[in-house]
C-alpha positions, 0 to 999 in steps of 0.5 A: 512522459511527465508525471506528477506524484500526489502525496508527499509522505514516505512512499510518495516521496522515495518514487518522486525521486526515482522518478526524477533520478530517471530523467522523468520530468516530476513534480510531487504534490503535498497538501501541506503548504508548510511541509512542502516549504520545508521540502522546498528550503531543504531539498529533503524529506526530513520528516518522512525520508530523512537523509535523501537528497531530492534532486534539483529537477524535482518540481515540489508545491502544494497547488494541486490545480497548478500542479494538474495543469503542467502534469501529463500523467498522475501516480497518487500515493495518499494514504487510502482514507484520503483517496476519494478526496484527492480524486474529487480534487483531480476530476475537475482540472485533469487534463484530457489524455492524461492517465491515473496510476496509484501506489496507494495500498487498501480499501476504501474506507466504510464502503470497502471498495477496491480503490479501482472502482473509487477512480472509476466512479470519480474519474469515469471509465475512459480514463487509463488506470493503473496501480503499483504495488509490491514488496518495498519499503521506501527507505530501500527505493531511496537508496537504490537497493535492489527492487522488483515491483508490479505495475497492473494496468487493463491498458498495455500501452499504459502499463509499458509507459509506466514501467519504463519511467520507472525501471531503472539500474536497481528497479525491476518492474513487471507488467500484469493486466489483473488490478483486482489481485494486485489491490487485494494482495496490497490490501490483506498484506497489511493486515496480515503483518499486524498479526505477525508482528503481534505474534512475535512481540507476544514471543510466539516464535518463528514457527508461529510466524510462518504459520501465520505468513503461509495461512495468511497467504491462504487467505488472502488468495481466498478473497483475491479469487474471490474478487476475480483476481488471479491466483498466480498474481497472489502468489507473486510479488505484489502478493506473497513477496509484499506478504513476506515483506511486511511481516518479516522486517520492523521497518513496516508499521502495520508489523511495528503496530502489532508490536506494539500492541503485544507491549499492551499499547493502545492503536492510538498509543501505536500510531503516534509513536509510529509517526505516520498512518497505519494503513492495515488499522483501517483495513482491517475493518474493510477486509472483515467487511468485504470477507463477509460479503463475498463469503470468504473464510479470513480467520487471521485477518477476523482475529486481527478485527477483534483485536483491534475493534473489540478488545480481544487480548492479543494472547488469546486472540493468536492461542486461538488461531493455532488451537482451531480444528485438529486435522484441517486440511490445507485448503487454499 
């Protein structure tokens, strides 16, 4: 088994080199000639992973019809908003046999799709799929420490495959069939962490902040079931481990961005003082869009829209989550 890992950024990076640490033969893409130059002469992701050294069998280039001509099978870890473009990219050299995993977290951008119907579309349907997502910041992965992921395939063979190349001493993989519950607990949990971390920069408390985490959850599994995933999946670790994760730990941007809106920053202001894509920005308008196709109550998710897309104070908008109904009843 080779794979090749599209997308040279943080998250792609830190399972490159568990990867190539693994013994799997892995060669990682980036679209940037001269960031994966640099990658090249350093043998380090100085700019996205300072401080781990790739290994030596780390194949690095940014020729992605070279790269798809030796790879067998591809794990992509871009940003959601590029998704379908890298796909459109794949669809005329990829190899016959090979299969498609994704690390990438979100929606599709206006059409807010799950991403895997974006490989279907691109791809077609005989192609094997499968998507990694769970609790994990890619500093920690790099460093070995302990961590537990889920691997979601409808291809058990793929699925095995795939944990496998990734198991290691430190990394824990379990297997699931149900890919919409895994893609929708890596989607909402983004959001969710913006209004966390908005709410702790605001000096609301650890009180507020596990109402949000608990009723966030509540959402998120709405939606899931929704969707036709499974309600256990949410409440594992590709759901609430992932939820808990992101809005607890400063080292998520979507929770660094809610701080950052609390000082008053602008989105804009946020990102580039975090550096890298805040995925939960653009999900946030693709969540409010499939909640309100399937009809599915998202209160703390629609504050987070308002937020972020109307200008509705940061204060208020958190005030006004906890001063909804008296008596509601816990409804999952």
């Amino acid at each position: 088994m080779s794979i090749a890992v599209l997308g040279a950024g943080s998250w792609g990076t830190a399972l490159a080199v568990l990867l190539a640490r693994n013994g799997v033969p892995t060669e990682m893409w980036g679209h940037d000639p001269a960031h994966m130059g640099r990658l090249a002469r350093a043998r380090e992701n100085v700019e996205f992973l300072p401080g781990v050294p790739l290994p030596e069998s780390l194949g690095l280039s940014a020729d992605l019809g070279a790269v798809l001509a030796r790879a067998g099978d591809l794990l992509l870890v871009v940003p959601s908003q590029f998704f379908a473009q890298v796909l459109e990219e794949v669809r005329p050299a990829l190899r016959p046999g090979s299969r498609v995993a994704w690390a990438t977290k979100g929606l599709e951008p206006e059409t807010a799709r799950p991403l895997h119907e974006v490989v279907r579309e691109y791809l077609g349907s005989d192609v094997p799929v499968a998507v990694v997502s769970g609790p994990t910041f890619a500093r920690e992965v790099a460093r070995s420490l302990p961590t537990a992921i889920t691997v979601a395939s409808p291809d058990d063979a793929f699925a095995r495959d795939l944990a496998l190349a990734l198991h290691g001493p430190t990394f824990r993989v379990y297997v699931s069939r149900d890919v919409v519950g895994v893609e929708v607990g890596g989607a909402v949990k983004n959001v969710l962490a913006i209004a966390a971390g908005t709410a702790d920069g605001l000096g609301f408390g650890a009180n507020t902040r596990a109402a949000l985490i608990t009723r966030g959850l509540a959402e998120m599994m709405r939606l899931g079931v929704a969707m036709g995933g499974e309600r256990e999946t949410l409440m594992g670790l590709a759901g609430l481990g992932d939820l808990v994760l992101t809005c607890t730990d400063d080292q998520s941007r979507n929770r660094r961005m809610g701080l950052a809106l609390a000082r008053g920053a602008s989105v804009q202001e946020a990102e580039a003082a975090i550096g890298q894509v805040v995925e939960g920005v653009g999900t946030t308008r693709e969540i409010e869009r499939v909640a309100s196709r399937y009809g599915a109550e998202m209160p703390i998710c629609h504050a987070v829209y308002r937020v972020l897309y109307e200008g509705f104070d940061p204060r208020e908008a958190v005030r006004a989550l906890l001063s909804r109904e008296d008596a509601q009843p816990e409804r999952r």
